[in-house]
C-alpha positions in Angstrom: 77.9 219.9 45.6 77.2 223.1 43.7 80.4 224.6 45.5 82.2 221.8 43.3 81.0 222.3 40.1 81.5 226.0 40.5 85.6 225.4 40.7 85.2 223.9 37.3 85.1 227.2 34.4 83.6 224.9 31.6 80.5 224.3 34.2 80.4 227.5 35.6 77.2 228.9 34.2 75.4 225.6 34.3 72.9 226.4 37.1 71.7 223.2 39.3 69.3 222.1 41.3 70.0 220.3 44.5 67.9 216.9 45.4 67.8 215.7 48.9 67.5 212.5 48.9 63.6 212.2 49.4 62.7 214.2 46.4 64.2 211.1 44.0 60.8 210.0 41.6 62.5 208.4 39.4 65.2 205.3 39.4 66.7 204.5 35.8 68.1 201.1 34.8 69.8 200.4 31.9 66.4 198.5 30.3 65.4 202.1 29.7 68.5 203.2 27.6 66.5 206.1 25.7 66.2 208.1 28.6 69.9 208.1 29.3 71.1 208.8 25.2 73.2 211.9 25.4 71.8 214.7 23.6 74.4 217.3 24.2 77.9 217.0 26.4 80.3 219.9 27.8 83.5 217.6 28.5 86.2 218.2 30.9 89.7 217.5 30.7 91.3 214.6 32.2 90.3 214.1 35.6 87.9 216.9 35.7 83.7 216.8 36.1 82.0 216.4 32.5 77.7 217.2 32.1 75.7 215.4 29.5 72.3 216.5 28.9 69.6 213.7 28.3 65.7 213.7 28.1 65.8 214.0 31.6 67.4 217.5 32.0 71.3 218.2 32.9 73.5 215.6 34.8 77.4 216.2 36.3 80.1 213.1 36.7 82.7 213.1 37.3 86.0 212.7 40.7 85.4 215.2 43.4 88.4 217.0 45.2 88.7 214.6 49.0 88.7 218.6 50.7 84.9 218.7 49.6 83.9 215.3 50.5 82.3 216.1 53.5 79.1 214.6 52.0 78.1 211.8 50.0 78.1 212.4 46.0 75.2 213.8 44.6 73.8 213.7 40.9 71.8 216.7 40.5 69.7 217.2 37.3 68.2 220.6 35.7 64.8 220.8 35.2 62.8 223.4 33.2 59.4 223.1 34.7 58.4 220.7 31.4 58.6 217.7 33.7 55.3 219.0 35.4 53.6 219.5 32.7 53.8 216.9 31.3 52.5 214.6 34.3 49.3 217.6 34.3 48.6 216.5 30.5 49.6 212.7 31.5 47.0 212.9 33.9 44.7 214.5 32.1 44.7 211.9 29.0 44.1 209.2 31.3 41.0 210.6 33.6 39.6 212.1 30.0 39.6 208.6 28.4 40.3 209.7 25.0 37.8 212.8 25.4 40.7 215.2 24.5 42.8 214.3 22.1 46.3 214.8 22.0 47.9 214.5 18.4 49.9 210.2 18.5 53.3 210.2 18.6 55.0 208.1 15.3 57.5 205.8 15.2 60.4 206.1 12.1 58.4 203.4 10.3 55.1 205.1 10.8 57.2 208.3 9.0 58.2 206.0 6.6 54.6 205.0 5.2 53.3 209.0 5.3 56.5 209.7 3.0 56.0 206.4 1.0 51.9 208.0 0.4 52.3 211.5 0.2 55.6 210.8 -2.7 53.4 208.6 -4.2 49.6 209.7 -3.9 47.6 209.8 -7.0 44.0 211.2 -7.9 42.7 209.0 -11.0 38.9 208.2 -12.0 37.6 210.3 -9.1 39.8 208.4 -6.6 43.1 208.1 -4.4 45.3 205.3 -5.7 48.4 204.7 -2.5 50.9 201.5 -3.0 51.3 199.1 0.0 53.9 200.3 1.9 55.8 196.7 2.0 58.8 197.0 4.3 61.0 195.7 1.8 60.3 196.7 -1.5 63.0 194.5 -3.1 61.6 191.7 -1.1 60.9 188.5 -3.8 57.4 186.8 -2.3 57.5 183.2 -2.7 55.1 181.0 -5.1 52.0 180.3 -2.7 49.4 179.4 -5.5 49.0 176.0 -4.5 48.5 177.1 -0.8 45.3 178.9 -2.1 44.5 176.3 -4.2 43.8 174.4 -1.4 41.9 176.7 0.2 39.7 177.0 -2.8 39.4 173.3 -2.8 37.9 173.8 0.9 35.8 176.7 0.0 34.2 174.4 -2.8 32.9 171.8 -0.5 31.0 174.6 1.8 29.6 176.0 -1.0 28.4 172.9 -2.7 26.8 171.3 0.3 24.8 175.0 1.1 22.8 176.2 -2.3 22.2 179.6 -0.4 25.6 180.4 0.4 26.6 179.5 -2.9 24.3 181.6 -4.7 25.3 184.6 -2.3 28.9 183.8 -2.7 28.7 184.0 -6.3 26.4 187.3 -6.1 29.4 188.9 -3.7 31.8 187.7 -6.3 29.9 189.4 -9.5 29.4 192.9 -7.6 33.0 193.0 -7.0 33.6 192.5 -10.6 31.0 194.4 -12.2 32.3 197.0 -9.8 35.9 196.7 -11.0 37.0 196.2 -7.3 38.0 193.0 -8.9 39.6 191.8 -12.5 40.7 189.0 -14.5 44.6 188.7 -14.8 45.3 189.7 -18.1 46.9 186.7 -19.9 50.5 188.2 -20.2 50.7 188.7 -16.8 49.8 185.2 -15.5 52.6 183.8 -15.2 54.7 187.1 -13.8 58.1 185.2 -11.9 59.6 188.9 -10.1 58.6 188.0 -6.5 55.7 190.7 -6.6 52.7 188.0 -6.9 50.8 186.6 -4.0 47.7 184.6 -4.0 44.9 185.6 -1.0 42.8 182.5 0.0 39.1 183.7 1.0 36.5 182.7 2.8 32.8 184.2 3.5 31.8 185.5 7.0 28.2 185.5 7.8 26.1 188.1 9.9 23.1 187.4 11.3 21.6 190.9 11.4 22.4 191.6 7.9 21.0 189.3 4.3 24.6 190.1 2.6 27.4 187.9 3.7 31.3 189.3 3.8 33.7 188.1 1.2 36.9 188.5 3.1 40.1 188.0 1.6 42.3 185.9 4.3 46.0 188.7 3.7 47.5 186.7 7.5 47.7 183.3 5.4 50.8 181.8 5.9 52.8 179.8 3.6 56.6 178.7 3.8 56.7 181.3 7.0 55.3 184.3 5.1 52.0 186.1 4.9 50.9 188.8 3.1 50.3 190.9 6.8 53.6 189.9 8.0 55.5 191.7 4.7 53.6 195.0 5.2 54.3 197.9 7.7 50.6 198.8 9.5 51.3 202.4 8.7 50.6 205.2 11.5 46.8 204.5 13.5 45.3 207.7 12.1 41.9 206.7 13.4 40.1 208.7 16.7 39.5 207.5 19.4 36.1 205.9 20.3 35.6 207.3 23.1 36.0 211.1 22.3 34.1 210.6 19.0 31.1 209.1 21.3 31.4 211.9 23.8 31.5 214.3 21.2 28.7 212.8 19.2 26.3 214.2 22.0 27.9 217.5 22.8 25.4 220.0 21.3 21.1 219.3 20.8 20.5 218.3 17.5 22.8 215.0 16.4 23.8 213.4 12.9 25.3 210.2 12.3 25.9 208.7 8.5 28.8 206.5 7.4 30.9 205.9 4.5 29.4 203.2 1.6 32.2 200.6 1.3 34.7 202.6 2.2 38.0 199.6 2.1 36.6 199.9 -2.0 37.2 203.4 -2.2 41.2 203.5 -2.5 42.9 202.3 -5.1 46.0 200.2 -5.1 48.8 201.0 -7.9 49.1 198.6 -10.7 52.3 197.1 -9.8 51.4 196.0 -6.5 48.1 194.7 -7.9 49.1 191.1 -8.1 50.1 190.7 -4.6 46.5 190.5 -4.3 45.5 187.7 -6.7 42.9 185.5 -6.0 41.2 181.9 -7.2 37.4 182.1 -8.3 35.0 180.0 -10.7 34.0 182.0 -13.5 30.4 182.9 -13.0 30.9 180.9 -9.9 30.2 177.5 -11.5 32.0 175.1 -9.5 32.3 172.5 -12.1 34.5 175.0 -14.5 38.7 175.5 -14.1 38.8 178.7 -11.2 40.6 181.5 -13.1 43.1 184.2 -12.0 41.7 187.0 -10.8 43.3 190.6 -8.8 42.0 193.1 -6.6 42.2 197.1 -7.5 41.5 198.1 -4.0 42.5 198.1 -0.7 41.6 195.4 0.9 39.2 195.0 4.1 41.9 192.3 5.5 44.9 194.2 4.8 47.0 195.5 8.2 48.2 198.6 6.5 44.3 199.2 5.2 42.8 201.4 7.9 45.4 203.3 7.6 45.5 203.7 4.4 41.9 204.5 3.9 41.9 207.1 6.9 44.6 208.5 5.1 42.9 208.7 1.8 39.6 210.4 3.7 42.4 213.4 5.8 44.0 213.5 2.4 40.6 214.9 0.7 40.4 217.7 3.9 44.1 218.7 2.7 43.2 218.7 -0.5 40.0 221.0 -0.2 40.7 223.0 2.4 39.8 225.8 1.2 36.6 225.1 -0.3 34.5 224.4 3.1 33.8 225.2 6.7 35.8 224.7 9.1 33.5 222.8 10.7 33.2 220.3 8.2 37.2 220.1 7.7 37.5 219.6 11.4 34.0 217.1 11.3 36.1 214.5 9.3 39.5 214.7 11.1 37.9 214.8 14.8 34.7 213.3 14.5 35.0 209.8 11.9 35.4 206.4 13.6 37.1 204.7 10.6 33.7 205.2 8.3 31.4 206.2 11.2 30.9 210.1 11.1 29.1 211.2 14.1 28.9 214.9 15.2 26.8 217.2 17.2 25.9 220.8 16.4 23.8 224.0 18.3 20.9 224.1 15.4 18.9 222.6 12.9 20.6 224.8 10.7 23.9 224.0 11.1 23.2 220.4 11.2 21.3 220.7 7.6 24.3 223.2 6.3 27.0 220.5 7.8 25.2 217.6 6.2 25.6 219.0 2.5 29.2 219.8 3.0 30.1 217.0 4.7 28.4 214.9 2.2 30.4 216.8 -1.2 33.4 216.6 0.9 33.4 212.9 1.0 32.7 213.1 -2.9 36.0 214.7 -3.5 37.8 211.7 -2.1 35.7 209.2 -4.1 33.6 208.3 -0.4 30.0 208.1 -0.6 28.4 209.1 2.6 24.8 207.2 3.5 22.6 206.2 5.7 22.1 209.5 7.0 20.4 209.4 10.9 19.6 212.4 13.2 17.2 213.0 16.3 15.8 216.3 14.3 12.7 215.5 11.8 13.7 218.4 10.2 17.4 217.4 9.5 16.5 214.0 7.6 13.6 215.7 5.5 16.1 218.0 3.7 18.0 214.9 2.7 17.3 213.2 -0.5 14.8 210.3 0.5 17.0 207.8 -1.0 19.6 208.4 1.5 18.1 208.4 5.0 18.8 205.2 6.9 15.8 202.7 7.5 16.2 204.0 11.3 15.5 207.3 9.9 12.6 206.5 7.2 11.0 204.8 10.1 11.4 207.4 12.3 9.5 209.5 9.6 6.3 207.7 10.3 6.7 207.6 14.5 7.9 204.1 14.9 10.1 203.7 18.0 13.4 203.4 16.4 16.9 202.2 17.9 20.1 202.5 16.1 23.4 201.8 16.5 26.4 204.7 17.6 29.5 203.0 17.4 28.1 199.8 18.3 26.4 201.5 21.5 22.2 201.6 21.6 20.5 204.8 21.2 17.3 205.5 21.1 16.4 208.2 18.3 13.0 209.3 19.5 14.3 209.6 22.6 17.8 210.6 22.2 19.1 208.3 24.9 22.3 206.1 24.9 20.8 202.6 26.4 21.1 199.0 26.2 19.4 195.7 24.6 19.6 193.6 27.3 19.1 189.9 26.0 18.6 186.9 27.7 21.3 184.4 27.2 21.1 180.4 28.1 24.6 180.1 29.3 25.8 177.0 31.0 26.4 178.1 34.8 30.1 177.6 34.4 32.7 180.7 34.7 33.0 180.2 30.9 29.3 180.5 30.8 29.3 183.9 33.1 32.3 185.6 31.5 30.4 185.3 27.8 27.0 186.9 29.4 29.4 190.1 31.0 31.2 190.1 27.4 27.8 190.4 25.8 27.2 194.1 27.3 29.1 196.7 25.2 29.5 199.5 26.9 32.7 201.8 25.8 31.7 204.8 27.7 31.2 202.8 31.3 27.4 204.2 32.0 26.4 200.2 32.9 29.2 200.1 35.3 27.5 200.1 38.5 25.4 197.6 37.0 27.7 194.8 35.8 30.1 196.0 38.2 28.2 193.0 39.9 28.8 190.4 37.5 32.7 191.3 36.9 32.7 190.6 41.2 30.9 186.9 40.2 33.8 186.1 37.9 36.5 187.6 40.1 35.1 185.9 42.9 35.2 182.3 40.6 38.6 183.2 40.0 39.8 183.2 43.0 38.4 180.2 43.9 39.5 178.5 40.6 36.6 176.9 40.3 
């Protein structure tokens, strides 16, 4: 009782705050032992009551005098009002769904990669050059060539029995070293022995709305144990949330949406780390030649610690040139970019044509290239350069119907309406079959809900059947 701990003269000031026994909210076990670490302690002497403050507030232990057990012990905790507030902002977060953002929380390793970037951080040739943050940086990478020399052997079978693939394998190939996204090892450095070489396997990935295919270097291939992903801390998730960038996207009247020309090409890797990202290729993609060493300068699509990275790259050009631009086009790339999605909302036509020049040198002074510019305001796309609108947007220019995508969501430029492409799909009337037709709707922001709210009760109903 508070009688109790008033007898003691080390715990005299500590006010308390009784709890009957129906106020308790919270039971902790010891699986939770962070809530419980002592933060600060006012001991006692032998036999005498001791408080330990914890994330939780002010706790007393401690023997009681038998004269003042007339009821059961008690723990009482302190509590500063911060407890409320913080189940207010809790349940704000979650009924907002990602609407208002709250700055993420970092974990020591996530601390680690910022100090590892900003110690390191270079501006060369109009770009950021960042080193992979390995977790050990003394850790000696085993010999996987021949892994990836099968894989190449793979690799050369698909492409020899598909001319077209070839040919558009080989042209991916080319741009990447005409680019100087990719190089030829340079011959003293082929056969490098300090653990700090690792050969990616690759393979291409086809999309059917699009006539390029996607070289993707394979950085989760294992060999002896040990991939390239699995060595590399994922660095803090710097990237907005979907949702809020969405909602935001149609705050105000007039909209623009552009994104960022290949932006995993845009950041440099350091030179010493560069041959941790070797790859096998045909010269000139001639299968019939010896495939020669080859190493990427970038940051690579495939990488764990990539979108990171990048995202980090893009902030680092708002820290950079603060004080060079509007504050709403500083706050445009830290609140309103989806990885290399910029989508924002303002009042006018104005301010929409005023934030798409800045927004568009900003991204120059980070070495991004912002394209593909779309907006719902004639007037917006015609002040930028015609070689820049998106297709959506040239079409729109001559009043074809036009849909784009937002995020991967349908909307309807003419219009300006978030909607759907519904598609039939011939799926076998199995619960395999059903699931796959409800996993065909995107819908991030819930406005089909009501409607597929149907179909989710088909599968639920299947489930519980097991059928």
């Amino acid at each position: 009782t508070e009688a109790e701990v008033q007898k003691w003269p080390h715990l005299k000031d500590l006010p308390l705050h009784h709890a009957e026994i129906d106020d308790v909210t919270l039971l902790i076990g010891q699986d939770c032992p962070e809530a419980l670490m002592p933060l600060t302690m006012i001991p006692g002497g032998k036999g005498e009551l001791y408080a330990v403050r914890t994330r939780l507030g002010w706790s007393v232990s401690g023997p009681v005098s038998s004269s003042m057990m007339r009821t059961p012990p008690e723990s009482h905790y302190i509590t500063n009002g911060e407890l409320l507030q913080e189940k207010v902002e809790r349940f704000w977060q979650l009924e907002s769904s990602g609407i208002y953002e709250q700055e993420k929380g970092m974990s020591v390793e996530d601390r680690q990669v910022l100090t590892l970037w900003n110690e390191n951080v270079n501006f060369m040739d109009g770009h950021y050059v960042l080193p992979i943050p390995f977790k050990n940086p003394d850790r000696k990478l085993p010999d996987n060539q021949q892994m990836a020399e099968k894989r190449l052997s793979s690799l050369r079978r698909k492409l020899s029995k598909n001319q077209d693939l070839h040919q558009k394998y080989t042209d991916g190939m080319n741009d990447l070293l005409r680019q100087g996204y990719a190089v030829p090892v340079p011959e003293q450095d082929i056969h490098r022995n300090d653990g700090r070489v690792w050969y990616l396997p690759h393979h291409p990935v086809i999309n059917p709305n699009k006539e390029k295919i996607r070289i993707v270097f394979d950085c989760a291939a294992e060999d002896k144990g040990i991939a390239l992903n699995s060595e590399v801390r994922q660095g803090p998730d710097l990237t907005n949330k979907l949702v809020g960038v969405l909602t935001r996207f149609r705050l105000h009247p007039i909209a623009i949406m552009a994104d960022i020309q290949a932006m995993f090409h845009q950041v440099r890797v350091t030179p010493e780390d560069q041959d941790t990202l070797r790859f096998l290729w045909w010269p000139e993609g001639n299968l019939s030649k010896l495939p020669m060493n080859y190493r990427m300068t970038l940051h690579l699509f495939g990488g764990t610690w990539s979108p990171s990275c990048c995202t980090y790259a893009l902030r680092r050009s708002v820290e950079d040139n603060n004080e060079s631009y509007s504050t709403e086009a500083l706050e445009t790339v830290l609140h309103n970019f989806y990885v290399d999605d910029c989508l924002n909302s303002v009042p006018t036509v104005h301010e929409a044509i005023e934030l798409v020049g800045e927004l568009k040198k900003l991204a120059t002074e980070g070495g991004f290239n912002l394209m593909k510019w779309t907006s719902n305001s004639p007037d917006v796309i015609k002040k930028v350069p015609f070689y820049d609108p998106s297709k959506k947007a040239q079409e729109r220019a001559f009043d074809k119907p036009t849909e784009d995508r937002a995020l991967g969501v349908c909307w309807r430029i003419q219009e300006d309406k978030i909607g759907f492409q519904a598609q039939r799909m011939e799926q076998p009337l199995t619960k395999r079959g059903v699931l796959s037709m409800l996993s065909s709707v995107y819908d991030p922001l819930g406005l089909a809900s009501p409607f597929v709210l149907k179909a989710r009760r088909i599968v639920q109903s299947l489930c519980q059947k097991k059928i």
